[in-house]
VMD Tcl script that draws the C-alpha trace (Angstrom):
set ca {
  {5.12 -25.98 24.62}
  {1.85 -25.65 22.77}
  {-0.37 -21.92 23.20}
  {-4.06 -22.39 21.42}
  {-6.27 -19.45 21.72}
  {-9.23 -21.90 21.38}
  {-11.82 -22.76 18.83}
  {-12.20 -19.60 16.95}
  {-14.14 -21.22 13.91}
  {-14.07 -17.36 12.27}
  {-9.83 -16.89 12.80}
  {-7.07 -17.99 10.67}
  {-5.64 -20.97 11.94}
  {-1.98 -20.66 12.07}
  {0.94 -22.94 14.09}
  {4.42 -21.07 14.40}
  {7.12 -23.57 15.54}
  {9.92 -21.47 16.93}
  {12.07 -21.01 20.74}
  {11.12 -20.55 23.71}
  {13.56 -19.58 26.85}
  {15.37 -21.32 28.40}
  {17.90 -21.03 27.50}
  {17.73 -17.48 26.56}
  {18.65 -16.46 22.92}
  {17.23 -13.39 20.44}
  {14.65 -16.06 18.57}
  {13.45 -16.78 22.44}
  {13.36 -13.36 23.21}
  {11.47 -12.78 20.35}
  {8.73 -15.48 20.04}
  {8.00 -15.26 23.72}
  {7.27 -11.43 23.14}
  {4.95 -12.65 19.95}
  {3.24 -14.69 22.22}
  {2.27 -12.26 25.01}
  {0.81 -9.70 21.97}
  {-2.26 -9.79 21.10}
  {-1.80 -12.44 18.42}
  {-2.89 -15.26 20.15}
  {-6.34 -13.82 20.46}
  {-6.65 -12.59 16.89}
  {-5.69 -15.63 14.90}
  {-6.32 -19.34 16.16}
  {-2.99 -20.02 17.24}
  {-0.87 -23.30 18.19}
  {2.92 -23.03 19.11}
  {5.54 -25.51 19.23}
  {8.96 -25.25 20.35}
  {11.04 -26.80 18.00}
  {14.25 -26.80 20.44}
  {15.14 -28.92 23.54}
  {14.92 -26.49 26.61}
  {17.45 -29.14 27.80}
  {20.41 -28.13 25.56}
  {23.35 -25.92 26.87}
  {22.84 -22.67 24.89}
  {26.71 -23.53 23.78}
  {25.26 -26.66 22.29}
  {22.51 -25.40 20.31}
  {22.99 -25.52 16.43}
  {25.97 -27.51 16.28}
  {26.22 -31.06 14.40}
  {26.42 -33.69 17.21}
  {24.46 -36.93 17.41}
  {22.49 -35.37 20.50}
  {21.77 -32.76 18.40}
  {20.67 -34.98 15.67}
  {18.27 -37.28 17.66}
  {16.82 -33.95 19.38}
  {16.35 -32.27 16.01}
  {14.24 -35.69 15.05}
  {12.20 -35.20 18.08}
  {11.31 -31.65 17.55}
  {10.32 -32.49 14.14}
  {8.21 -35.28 15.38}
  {6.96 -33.46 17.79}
  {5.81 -30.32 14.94}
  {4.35 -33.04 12.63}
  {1.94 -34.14 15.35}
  {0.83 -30.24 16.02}
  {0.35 -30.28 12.10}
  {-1.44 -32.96 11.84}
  {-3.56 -31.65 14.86}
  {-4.41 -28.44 14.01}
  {-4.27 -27.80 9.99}
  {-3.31 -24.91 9.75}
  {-3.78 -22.67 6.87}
  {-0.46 -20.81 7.90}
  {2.50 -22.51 9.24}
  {4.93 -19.94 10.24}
  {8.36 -21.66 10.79}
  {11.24 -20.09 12.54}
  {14.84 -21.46 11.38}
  {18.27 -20.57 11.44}
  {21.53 -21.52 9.97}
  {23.41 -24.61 10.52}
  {21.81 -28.34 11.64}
  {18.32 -25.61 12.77}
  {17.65 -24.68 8.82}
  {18.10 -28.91 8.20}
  {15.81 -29.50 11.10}
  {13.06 -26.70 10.16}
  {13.27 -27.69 6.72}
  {11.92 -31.03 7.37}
  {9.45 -29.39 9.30}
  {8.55 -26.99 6.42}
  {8.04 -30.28 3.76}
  {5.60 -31.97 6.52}
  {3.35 -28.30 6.74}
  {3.19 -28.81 3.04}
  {2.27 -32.32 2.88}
  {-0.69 -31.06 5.01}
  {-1.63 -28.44 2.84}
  {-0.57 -25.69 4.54}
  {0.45 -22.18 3.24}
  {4.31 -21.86 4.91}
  {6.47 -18.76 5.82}
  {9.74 -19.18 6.65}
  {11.16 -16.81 8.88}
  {14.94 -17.00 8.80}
  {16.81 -15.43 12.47}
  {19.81 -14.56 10.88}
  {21.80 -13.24 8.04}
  {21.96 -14.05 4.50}
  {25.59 -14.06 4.49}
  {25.26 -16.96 7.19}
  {22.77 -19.17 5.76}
  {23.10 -19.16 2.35}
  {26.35 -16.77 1.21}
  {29.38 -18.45 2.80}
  {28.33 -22.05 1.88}
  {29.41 -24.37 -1.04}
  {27.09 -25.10 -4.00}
  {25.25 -28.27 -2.62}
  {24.40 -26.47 0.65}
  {23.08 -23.24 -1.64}
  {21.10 -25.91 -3.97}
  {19.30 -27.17 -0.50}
  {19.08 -23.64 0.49}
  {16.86 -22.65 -2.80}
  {14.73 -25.91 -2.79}
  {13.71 -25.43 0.94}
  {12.65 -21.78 0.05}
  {10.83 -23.28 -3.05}
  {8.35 -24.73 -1.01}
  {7.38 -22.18 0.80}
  {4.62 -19.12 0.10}
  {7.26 -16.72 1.25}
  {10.08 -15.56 3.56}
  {9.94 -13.60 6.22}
  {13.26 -11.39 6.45}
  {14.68 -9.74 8.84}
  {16.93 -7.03 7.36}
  {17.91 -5.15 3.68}
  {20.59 -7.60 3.47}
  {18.25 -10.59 2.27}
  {18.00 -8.17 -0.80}
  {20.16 -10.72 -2.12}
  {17.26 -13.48 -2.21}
  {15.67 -11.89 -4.95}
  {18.63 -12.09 -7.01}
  {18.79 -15.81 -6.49}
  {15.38 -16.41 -6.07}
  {13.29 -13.87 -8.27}
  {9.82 -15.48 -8.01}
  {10.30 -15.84 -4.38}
  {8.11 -13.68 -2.22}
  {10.68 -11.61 0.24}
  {8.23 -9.83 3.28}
  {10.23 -7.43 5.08}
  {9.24 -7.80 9.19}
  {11.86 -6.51 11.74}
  {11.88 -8.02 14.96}
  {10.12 -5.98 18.15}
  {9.70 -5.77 21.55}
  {6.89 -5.00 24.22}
  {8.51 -1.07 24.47}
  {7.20 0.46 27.55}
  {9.70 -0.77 29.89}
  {12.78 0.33 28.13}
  {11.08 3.31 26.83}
  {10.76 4.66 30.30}
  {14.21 4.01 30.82}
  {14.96 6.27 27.50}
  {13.28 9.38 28.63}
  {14.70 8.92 32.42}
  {18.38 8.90 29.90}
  {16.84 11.92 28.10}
  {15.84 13.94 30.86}
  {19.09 13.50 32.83}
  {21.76 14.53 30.25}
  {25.03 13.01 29.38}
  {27.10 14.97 32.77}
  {28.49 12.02 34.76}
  {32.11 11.64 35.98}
  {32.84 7.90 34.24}
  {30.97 6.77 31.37}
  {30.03 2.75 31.12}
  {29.83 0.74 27.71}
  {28.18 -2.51 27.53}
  {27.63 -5.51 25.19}
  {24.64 -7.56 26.08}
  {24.08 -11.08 24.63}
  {26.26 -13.94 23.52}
  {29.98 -14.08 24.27}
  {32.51 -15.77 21.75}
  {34.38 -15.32 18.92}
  {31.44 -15.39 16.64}
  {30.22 -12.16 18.76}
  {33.47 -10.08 18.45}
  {33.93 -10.74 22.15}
  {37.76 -11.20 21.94}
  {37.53 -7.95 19.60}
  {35.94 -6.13 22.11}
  {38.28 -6.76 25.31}
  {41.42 -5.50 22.03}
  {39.59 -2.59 21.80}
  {38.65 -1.82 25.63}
  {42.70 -1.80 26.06}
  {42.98 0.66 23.55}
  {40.43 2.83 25.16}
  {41.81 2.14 28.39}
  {45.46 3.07 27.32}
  {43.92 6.36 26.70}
  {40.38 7.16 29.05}
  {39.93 6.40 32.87}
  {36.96 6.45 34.49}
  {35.55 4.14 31.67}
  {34.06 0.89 32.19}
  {32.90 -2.17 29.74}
  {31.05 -4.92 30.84}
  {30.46 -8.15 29.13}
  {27.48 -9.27 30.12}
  {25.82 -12.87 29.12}
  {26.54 -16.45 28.33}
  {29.02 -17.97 26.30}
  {28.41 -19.29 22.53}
  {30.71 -22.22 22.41}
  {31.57 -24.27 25.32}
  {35.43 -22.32 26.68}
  {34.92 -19.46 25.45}
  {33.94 -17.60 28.68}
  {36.75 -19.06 30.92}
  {38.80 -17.82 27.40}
  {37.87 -14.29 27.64}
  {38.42 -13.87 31.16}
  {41.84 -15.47 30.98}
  {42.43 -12.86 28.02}
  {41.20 -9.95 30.17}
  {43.42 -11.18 32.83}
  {47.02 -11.70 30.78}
  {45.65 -7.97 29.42}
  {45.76 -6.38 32.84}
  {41.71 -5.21 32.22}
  {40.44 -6.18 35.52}
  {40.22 -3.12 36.93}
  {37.66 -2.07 34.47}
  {36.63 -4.71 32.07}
  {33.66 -6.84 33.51}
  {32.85 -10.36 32.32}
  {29.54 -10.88 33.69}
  {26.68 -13.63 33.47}
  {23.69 -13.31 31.22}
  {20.40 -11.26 33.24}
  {16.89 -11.20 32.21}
  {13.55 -9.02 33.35}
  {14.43 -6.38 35.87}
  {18.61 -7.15 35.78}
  {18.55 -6.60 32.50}
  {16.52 -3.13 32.65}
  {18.99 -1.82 35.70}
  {22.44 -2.70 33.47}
  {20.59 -0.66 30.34}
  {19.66 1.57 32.75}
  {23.02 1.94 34.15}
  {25.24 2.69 30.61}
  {26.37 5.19 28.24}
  {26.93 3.19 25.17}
  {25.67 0.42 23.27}
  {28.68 -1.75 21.42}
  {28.14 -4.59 19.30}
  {31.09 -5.86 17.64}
  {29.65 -9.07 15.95}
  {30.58 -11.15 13.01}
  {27.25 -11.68 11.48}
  {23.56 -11.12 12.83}
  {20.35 -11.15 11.52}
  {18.47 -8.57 13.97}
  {20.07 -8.26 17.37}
  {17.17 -8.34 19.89}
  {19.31 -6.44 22.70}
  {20.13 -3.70 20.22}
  {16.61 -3.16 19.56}
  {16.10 -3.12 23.45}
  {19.14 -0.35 23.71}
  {17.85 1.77 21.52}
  {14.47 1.56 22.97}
  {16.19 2.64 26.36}
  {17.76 5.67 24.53}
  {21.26 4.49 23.90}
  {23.41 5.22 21.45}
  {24.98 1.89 19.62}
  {28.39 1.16 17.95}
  {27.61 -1.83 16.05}
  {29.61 -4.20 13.03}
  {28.16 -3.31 10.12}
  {27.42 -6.59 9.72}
  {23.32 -8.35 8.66}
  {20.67 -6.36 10.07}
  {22.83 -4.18 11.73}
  {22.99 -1.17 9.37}
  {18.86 -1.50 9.32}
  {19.27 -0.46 13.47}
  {22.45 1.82 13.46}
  {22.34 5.16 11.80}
  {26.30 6.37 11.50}
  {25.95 10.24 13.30}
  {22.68 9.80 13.59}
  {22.33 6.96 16.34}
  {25.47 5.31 16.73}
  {28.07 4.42 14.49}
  {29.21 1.53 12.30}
  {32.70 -0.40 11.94}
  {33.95 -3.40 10.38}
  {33.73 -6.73 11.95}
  {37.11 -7.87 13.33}
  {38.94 -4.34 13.27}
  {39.59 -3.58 17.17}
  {41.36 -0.08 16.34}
  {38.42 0.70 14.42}
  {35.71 -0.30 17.30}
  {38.12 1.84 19.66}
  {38.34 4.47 17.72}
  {34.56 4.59 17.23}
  {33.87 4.08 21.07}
  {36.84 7.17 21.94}
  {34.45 9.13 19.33}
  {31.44 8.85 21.31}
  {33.08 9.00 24.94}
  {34.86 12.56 23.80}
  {31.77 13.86 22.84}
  {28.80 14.10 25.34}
  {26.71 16.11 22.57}
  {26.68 14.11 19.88}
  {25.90 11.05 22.42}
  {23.13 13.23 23.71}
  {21.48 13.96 20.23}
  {22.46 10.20 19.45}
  {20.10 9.23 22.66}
  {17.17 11.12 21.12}
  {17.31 9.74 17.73}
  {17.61 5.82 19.17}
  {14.60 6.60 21.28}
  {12.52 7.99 18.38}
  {13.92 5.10 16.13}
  {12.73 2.43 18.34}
  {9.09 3.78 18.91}
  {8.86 4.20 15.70}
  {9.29 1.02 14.18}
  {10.11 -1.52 17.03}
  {6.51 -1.59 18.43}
  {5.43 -5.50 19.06}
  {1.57 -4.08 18.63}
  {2.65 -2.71 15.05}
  {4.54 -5.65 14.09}
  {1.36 -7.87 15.00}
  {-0.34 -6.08 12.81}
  {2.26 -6.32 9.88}
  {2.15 -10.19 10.39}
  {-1.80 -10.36 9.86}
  {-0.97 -8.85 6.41}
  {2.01 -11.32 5.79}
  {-0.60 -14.27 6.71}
  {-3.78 -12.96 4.36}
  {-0.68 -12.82 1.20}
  {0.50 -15.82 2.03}
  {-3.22 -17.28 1.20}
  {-3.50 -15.57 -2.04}
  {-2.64 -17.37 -5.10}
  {1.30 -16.63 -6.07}
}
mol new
graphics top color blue
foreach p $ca { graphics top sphere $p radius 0.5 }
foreach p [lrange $ca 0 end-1] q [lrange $ca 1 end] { graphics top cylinder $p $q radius 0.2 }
display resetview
């Protein structure tokens, strides 16, 4: 997909190659939200999708000869928009695994056309560059070399500078268009926490990867121990299995009764099952900047979340949720049995997500951040 705001002789000229739904993922989420800002009409803009809409979401990322041909394609496909436009600024989405090979390709051909280039990693340090051998690393640094900067998610790519310290780091959360899930936060607000069952839920990917497994551990524990509380599992699975895998586990658990696998929702599904809970849990292995923890805290909910990537930079322990350690199910119960006892603290917990997430989760603000980014980027290093 290609967006151009038109001539604009007088704008910036910039061409962001990122995702687009479907299928539906936290770098969709986000770029399509970019996209309906009001960025197209202050910078002359081209996008490209660098990722077949075609893929299974459980496909996406992993090293397959599909993959492979597809990632040559979108690379094609990015070169040609280069070419095309010339942009001053090429802003370049990535990830870890075959998507950082793929986008680094794509950030070499921006420079062979003289372009400025940002990178803008969608996930954690500890996942792209961390956990890897020394070759991988090596790649890692030369990619970055190239560019002008990096766009970063969270305090976690702190650790860039130390392995990069003439790299320039830009600090840009992700966002979202608030006012639907901010409505939703003072309708929370005004109501209280007085209900006879309380419902948690986990909204986006399901799999190990996601602490999905963890999660169903820990809603036995809290089950053992609390009635009248729900979990539901809602969204689509992150390796091929893994769904039919945590149902059968929820099954041989006995959970049925109040554990529900559900499938992923978007738009106005999505509002109603924010709408509908009590707590925010997040249990995953690694993230960069969850987009659906962003959107429960903009709908007033307190979160218990890994402390795990950009996690800690959304999740405030007492303040607006609390933090445990990936893979640690008593812990996650025991956090989730702290918030369900106590209807104050989730109540002052509700405030403080909802004041969080207007503060500095505003798409219109982050707009304005990127401008900034872009105008650096073009001055000398």
């Amino acid at each position: 997909m290609q967006t151009n705001s038109g001539a604009g002789a007088q704008k910036l000229r910039v061409l962001i190659s990122g995702h687009l739904p479907p299928p539906m993922s936290g770098i969709g989420a986000y770029y399509q939200t970019l996209l309906s800002s009001s960025l197209p009409e202050r910078v002359d803009l081209r996008f490209i999708d660098t990722s077949s809409r075609r893929r299974a979401s459980s496909e996406t990322g992993r090293w397959s000869l599909a993959n492979l041909f597809s990632a040559l394609a979108d690379c094609l496909r990015f070169a040609k928009a280069a070419a095309a436009h010339r942009p001053q600024i090429s802003h370049i989405a990535t990830a870890f695994g075959l998507s950082f090979v793929k986008h680094s390709l794509c950030v070499a051909l921006a420079k062979w056309t003289g372009s400025r280039v940002l990178l803008h990693p969608h996930c954690s340090f500890h996942a792209l560059y961390e956990r890897h051998g020394k070759i991988w690393r090596w790649y890692v640094r030369k990619t970055i070399g190239l560019c002008a900067g990096v766009i970063v998610l969270s305090n976690e790519w702190k650790g860039l500078r130390e392995v990069l310290p003439d790299c320039r780091v830009v600090y840009l959360p992700n966002a979202i268009q608030l006012d639907d899930y901010v409505k939703v936060g003072r309708e929370r607000i005004a109501a209280g926490t007085e209900k006879p069952g309380l419902e948690i839920l986990y909204l986006g990917f399901l799999g190990r990867a996601k602490g999905s497994f963890d999660l169903l551990r820990a809603a036995k524990i809290v089950g053992a121990q609390r009635h009248q509380v729900v979990f539901r599992l809602v969204g689509q699975e992150l390796t091929a299995g893994e769904m039919d895998a945590l149902e059968a586990q929820a099954k041989s658990d006995g959970l049925e009764s109040f554990v529900h696998i559900q499938p992923a929702v978007a738009g106005a599904e999505k509002i109603a099952a924010l709408r509908s809970a009590d707590i925010f849990v997040y249990p995953s292995y690694h993230e960069g900047m969850p987009m659906a923890v962003i959107e429960a805290l903009s709908c007033g909910l307190p979160v218990v979340a890994a402390q795990v990537g950009g996690l800690p930079d959304l999740v405030f322990p007492q303040v607006n949720g609390l933090l445990v350690p990936a893979g640690q199910p008593a812990q996650l119960a025991a956090a989730l049995l702290q918030l369900i006892d106590s209807p104050q603290a989730r109540s002052a917990m509700q405030r403080e997500s909802l004041r969080l997430a207007q503060e500095n989760f505003d798409i219109e603000k982050l707009v304005a951040r990127l401008l900034d980014i872009y105008q650096s980027a073009l001055a000398p290093r």
